[in-house]
N, C-alpha and C positions, 0 to 999 in steps of 0.2 A: 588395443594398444594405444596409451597416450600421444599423442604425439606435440603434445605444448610445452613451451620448455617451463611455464608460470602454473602451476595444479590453481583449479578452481575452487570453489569453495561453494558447496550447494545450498543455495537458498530460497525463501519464498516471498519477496517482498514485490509491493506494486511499487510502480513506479511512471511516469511520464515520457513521454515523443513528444517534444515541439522540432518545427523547421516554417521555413519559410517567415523567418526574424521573429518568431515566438507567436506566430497570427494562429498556426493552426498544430494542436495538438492531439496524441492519441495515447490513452491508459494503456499501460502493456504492467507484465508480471517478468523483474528478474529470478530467473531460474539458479545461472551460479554466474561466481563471478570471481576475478582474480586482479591483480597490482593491473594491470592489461588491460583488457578488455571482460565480457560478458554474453550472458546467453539471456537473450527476451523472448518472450510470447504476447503474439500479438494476433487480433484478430485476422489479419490478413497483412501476411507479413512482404506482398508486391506492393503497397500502399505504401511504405517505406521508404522513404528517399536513401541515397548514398553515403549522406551524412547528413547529421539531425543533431539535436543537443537532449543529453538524457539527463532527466530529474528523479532524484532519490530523496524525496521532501520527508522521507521518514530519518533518514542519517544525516537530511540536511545540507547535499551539496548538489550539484549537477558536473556535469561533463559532457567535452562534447565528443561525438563517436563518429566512427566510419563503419557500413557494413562491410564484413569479412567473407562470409556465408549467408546463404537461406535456403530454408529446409522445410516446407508448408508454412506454419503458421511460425516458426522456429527461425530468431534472427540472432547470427552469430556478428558479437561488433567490439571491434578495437576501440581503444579510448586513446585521440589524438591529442588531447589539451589536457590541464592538469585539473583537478576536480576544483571545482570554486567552490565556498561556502554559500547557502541560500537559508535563508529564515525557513524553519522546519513551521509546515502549516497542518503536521498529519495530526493526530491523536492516538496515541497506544496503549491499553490498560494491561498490565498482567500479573494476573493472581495465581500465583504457586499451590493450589489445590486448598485454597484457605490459610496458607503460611500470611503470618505476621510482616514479612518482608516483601511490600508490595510495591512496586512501579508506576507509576501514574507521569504520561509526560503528556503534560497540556500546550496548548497556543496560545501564547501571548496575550491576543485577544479574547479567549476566555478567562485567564486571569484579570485582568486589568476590565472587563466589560464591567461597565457600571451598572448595566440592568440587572447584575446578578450581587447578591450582597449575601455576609453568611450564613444572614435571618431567613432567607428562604429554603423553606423546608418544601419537599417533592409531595404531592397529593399522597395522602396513604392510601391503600388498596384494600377494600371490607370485603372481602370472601362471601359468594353467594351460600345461600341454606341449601344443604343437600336433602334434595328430595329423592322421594322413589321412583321410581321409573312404573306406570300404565302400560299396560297391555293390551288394548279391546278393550279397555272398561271404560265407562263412561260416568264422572265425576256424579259421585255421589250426595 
């Protein structure tokens, strides 16, 4: 039985722990999440301070949380402060099984990097000669 009064919303995004004024950080996975709070996994979820500041660099903002729960690796946390906007640093591709309607969202800093121009073409790949496969035998 539920007992939230906010339904979550199930997802699988990485995401960031910082505390301790941004000095030290830990990669976790939000699991689901609602207007509220959210559910993390984290490698070792007594590592976790009380409250931390949580980074979603994929949606772009951060928040900062309180823990609510913990459950092994499994850390339940309210969101105290209002989500701030953060410069998104992730990279996400997604191709709809070859559809024409494709997603591509970059970093700033690989558009604008000047070392890259759009006369660079990627090494092509020449496919090795298939040969047959020996047995015991010894080249003729």
């Amino acid at each position: 039985m539920e007992k939230r009064s906010i339904e979550r919303r199930r997802i699988l995004k990485r995401a960031r722990v910082s505390y301790g004024n941004g000095a030290i950080s830990v990669d976790c996975v939000m699991r689901n999440i609602s207007e509220t709070g959210a559910l993390i996994n984290v490698n070792d979820g007594l590592l976790i301070p009380d409250q931390f500041t949580l980074h979603n660099e994929l949606d772009g903002y951060k928040v900062d949380c309180e823990v609510v729960r913990r459950f092994g690796n499994s850390v339940g946390v309210r969101f105290v402060g209002e989500k701030t906007p953060i410069k998104s640093t992730r990279v996400q591709t997604i191709n709809m099984l070859g559809d024409a309607n494709q997603v591509h969202a970059r970093e700033n800093s690989e558009i604008n990097d000047p070392r890259s121009t759009p006369t660079d073409n990627p090494p092509s790949v020449v496919p090795r000669a298939r040969q047959k496969p020996v047995f015991g035998k010894r080249g003729r």
